[in-house]
N, C-alpha and C positions, 0 to 999 in steps of 0.2 A: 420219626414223625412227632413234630411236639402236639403240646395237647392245651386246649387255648378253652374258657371258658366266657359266657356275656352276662351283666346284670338280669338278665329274663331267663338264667337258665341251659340257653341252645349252646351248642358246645360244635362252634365251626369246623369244618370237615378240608384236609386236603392236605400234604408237603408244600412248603418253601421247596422252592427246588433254585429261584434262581435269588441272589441277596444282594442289594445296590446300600450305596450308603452314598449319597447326595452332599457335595461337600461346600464351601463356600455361599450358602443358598440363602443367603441373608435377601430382605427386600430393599432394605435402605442400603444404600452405596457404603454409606459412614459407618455404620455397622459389619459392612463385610470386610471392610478395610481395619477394622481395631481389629476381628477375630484374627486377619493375616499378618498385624502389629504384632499380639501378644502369641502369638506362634513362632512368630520371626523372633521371639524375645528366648524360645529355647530352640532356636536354631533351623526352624522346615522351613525353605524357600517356599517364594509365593507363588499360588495358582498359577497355570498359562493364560486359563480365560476361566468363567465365574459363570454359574456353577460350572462344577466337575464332578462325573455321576463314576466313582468308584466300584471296581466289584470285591469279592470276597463270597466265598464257600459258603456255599448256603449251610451245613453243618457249625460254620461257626454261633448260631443263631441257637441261643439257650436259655430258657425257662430258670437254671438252678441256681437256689441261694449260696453259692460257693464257687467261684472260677478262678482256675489256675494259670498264672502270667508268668513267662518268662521276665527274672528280672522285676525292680521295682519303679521302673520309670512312667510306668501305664496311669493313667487316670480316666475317668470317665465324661461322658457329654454327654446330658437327658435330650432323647430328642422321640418324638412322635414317629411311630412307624403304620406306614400303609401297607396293608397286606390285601392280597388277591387270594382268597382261599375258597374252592370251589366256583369260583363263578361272581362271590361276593364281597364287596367289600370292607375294610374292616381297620380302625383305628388301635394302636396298643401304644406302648411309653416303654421306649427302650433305652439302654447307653451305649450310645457306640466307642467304646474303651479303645485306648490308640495307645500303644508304646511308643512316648515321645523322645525317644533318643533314636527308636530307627527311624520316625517320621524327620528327623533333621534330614536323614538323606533318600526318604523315600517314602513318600503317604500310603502310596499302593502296598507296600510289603507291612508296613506299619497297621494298616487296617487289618488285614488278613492275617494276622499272627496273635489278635488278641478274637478272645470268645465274646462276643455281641449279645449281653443278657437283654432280655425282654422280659416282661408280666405277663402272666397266665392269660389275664381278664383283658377280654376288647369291645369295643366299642362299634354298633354299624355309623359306615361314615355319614349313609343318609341323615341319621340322628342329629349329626354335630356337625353337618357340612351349611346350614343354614346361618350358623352362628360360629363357623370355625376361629372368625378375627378374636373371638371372647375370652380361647383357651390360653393355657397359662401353663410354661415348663418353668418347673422348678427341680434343684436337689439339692442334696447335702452329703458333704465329705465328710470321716472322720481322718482327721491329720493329727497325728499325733496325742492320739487316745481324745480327741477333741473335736465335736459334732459342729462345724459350721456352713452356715448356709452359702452355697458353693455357687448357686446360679440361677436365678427367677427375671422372667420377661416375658411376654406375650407372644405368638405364634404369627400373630400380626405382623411381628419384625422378620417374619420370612420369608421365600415365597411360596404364593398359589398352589393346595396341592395339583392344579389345572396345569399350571406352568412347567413343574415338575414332570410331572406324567409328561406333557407333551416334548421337554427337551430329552426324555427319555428315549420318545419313541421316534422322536425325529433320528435320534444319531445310532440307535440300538435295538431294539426288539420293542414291540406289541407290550403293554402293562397286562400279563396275560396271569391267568390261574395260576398260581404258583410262586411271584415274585412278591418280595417284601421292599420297601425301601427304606432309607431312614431320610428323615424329611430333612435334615439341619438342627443347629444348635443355637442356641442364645453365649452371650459370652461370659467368662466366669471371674467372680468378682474376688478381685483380690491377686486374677492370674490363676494360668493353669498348674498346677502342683498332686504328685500324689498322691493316694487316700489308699486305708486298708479297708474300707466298708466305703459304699457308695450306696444313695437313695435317690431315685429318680420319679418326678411325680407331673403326670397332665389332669390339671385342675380345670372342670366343666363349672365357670359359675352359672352360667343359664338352667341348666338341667342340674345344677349341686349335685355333683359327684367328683369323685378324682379315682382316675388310674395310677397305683404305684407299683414300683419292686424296688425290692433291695438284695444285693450282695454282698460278699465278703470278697477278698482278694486275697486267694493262697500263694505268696510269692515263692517261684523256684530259683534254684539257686542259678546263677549264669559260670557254669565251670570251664574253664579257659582251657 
């Protein structure tokens, strides 16, 4: 059971049990098409249809500043997660980490083989569903001992979490107590590329705050 805390204090109650990760979910056409460019640029064929609501082990979903990847081909994508926890709803800022060499021949196995960090701290959605077009993912790689700014855009570029939920429950299960999703990514500037440290940050400028975490990335070794 992870352990999730809010700015007021309350310390939301309940398992992840079930973990979707929401993939091509851009709003703009043009925008989902560069994310399947600069994918296609290290090799993952493109979606069947847009979006496509991935699963993966809810266990893979981790609070800790240190995760260990098979392999150094993994990097990160900051992206907004919706959690169902008891009954209630709940905003966090996570990286859904993808090993991009197994993603050249398989998203599905490629999601599910890396750990899904998230930040402790979340947000209720009622809070920031007034003004969700306002929010802002941002973060930062270091690549080679070198801090730079890896990916910043508005949440506006993606879709609805309305739309989401409901392509959810059209094709799969109820958005019930228990399931997390990851809502989509912005695209990363300069190209996706590995990182040993990743920082992933949702900025509220209406209510001035921001959600972050940060990890490290313990490479293991791939022994043939």
């Amino acid at each position: 059971m992870l352990s999730f805390t809010t700015p007021d204090g309350a310390a939301p109650k309940g398992d992840v049990r079930t973990l979707v990760i929401a993939g091509w979910a851009g709003r703009d056409r043009a925008a989902v098409q560069h994310h399947i460019d600069e994918l296609a640029a290290v090799g993952v064929a493109p979606p069947s249809s847009v979006p496509l609501y991935y699963r993966a082990a809810a266990a893979c979903l981790t609070t800790a500043p240190v995760v260990q990847m098979l392999g150094a081909e993994g990097s990160g994508e900051a992206e907004a997660v919706l959690l169902d926890l008891g009954g209630s709803r709940w905003i966090g800022i996570g990286s859904d980490h993808t090993d991009r060499k197994v993603e050249s021949y398989s998203v599905a196995v490629s999601k599910q083989m890396c750990a899904k960090p998230i930040g402790q701290e979340l947000w209720s959605l009622a809070k920031v569903a007034p003004h969700w077009d306002e929010l802002i993912l941002r973060s930062y790689a270091t690549i080679g001992g070198e801090r730079v700014l890896y990916q910043e855009g508005g949440v506006k570029t993606l879709l609805p979490l309305d739309t989401l939920i409901a392509g959810w429950e059209a094709n799969y299960a109820p958005f019930a107590p228990g399931t997390a999703m990851f809502c989509g990514t912005v695209g990363a500037i300069g190209g996706i590329r590995p990182s040993t440290r990743f920082e992933v940050f949702l900025e509220d400028p209406v209510l001035k705050r921001t959600l972050s975490h940060t990890y490290e990335v313990d490479v293991l070794p791939v022994i043939a």
